[in-house]
C-alpha positions, 0 to 999 in steps of 0.5 A: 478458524478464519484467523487461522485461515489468515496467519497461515493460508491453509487449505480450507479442507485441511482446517475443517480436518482441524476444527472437524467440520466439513470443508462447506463450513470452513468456507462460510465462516470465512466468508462470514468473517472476511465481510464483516472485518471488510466492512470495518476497515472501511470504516477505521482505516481512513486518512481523514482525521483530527488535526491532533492525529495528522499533526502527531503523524507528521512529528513522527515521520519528520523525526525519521530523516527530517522530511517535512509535511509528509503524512503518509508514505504510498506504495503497492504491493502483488497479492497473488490470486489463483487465475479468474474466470473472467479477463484473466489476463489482466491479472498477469502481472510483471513476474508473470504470476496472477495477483492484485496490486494492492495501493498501501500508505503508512505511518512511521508506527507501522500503521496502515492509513488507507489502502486500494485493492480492486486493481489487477496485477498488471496495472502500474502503481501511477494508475492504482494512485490516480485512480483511488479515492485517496487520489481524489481527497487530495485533488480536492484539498483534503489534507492542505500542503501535506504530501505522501512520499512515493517511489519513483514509479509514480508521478511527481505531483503537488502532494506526492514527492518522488526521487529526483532522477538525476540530481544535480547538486548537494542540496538534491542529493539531500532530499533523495537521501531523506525520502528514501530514508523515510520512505523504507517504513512502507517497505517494511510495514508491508513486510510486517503484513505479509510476514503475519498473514501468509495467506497473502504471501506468495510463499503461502500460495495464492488465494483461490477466491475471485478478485473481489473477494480476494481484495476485501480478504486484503483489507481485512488483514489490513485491519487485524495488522492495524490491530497488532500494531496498536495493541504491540502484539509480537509478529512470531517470523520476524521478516528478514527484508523490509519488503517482499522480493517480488514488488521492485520499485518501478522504475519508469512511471506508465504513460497517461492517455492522450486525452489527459497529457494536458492535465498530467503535464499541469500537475506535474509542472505544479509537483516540479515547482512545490519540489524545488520550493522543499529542496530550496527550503529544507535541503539548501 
């Protein structure tokens, strides 16, 4: 029942008429069902792995266009939600829709390594990222030299590469040819979670729960489309777009508050100086 609930978004109403329980039921088993994957996706999708694994992670997204060290590729994503309760207009994001912005990473087999759902539709992707725990596992060294590969709405960091903006010779042309190149794979991973799991599409409505359960409702699909991706289950609506129409990279990464300039303009100057330490390297 609540799979169904998941790969379709049908109104709870409709799905108790299905299974011919009342409507009361139809939401229990939901909720049941959605904490206890929740709980679960806490606990398997998580970046911290074996050497064996992240080593095998980053063949794989090498081989895509010869990106180096990368063991992830970030991206969000609007979930749409029906208007809260409360701070209602914290939710409005820039389509003018209620949702949550969702923070995904990826691998090059699809896969979903670690996720953010707590954020409202109208924060930025650069403050969803810095702002997560994953942000803090690398602030503290976690993963070493390895980095994500962003869009150009984050901010260039150490461990977070983003496109050159006005690149300047071949060799900068280069590495923007091969992060987009690699970068396509979370475009098209979140294709392949909304395209299985309507109820967070918004061609499949908006999801009429509060934010916090809306949220884990997202992780636990995170974690069945983990699970079709292992088991190489078929997706039935092949999508036609690697990524949803409605979440355009942002072009312009948000401003930081004053009080933290200094750290932001450390970390970026430490994110310039490993980019042109990889450009030099690798696309010389």
């Amino acid at each position: 029942m609540a799979f169904r609930f998941y790969a379709s978004g049908t109104f709870q109403s409709v799905l108790g008429d299905t299974y011919g329980v009342v409507q009361s039921c139809v939401s229990g088993v939901i909720n049941r069902v959605t904490h206890i994957l929740y709980r679960i996706s806490l606990r398997e999708i998580n970046m911290s792995r074996g050497i064996e694994e992240t080593t095998a992670t980053k063949r794989k997204l090498f081989m895509i266009a010869n990106f180096p060290h990368v063991i992830g590729i970030i991206d969000g994503t609007h979930v749409p939600i029906a208007a809260p309760s409360q701070d209602e207009e914290v939710y409005v994001n820039r389509k003018r829709f209620h949702s949550l912005n969702v923070q995904v990473v990826c691998d090059a087999d699809y896969v979903i390594l670690d996720f953010c759902t707590r954020f409202p539709g109208s924060s930025h992707d650069s403050f969803v990222w810095q702002n997560s725990n994953l942000y803090q596992k690398f602030q503290q060294g976690e993963f070493g030299n390895s980095v994500l590969l962003g869009d150009s709405g984050y901010p260039l960091q150490q461990n977070l590469m983003v496109p050159v903006g006005r690149p300047a010779n071949a060799a900068e042309r280069r590495y923007n040819t091969s992060l987009k190149k690699t970068r396509v794979v979370v475009e098209q991973t979140i294709g392949i979670w909304k395209a299985r799991f309507k109820c967070i599409h918004q061609k499949g409505g908006t999801l009429c729960y509060s934010p916090l359960k809306c949220g884990k409702m997202a992780a636990a699909t995170f974690l069945l489309h983990n699970y079709c991706r292992r088991r190489n289950i078929p997706l039935l609506d092949d999508p036609k777009h690697p990524e949803d129409p409605d979440d355009p990279d942002d072009p312009i990464p948000a401003p930081a508050p004053a009080a933290t300039a200094a750290a932001e303009g450390a970390r970026l100057a430490a994110g310039q100086a490993r980019r042109r330490q990889m450009i030099q390297e690798y696309f010389s």
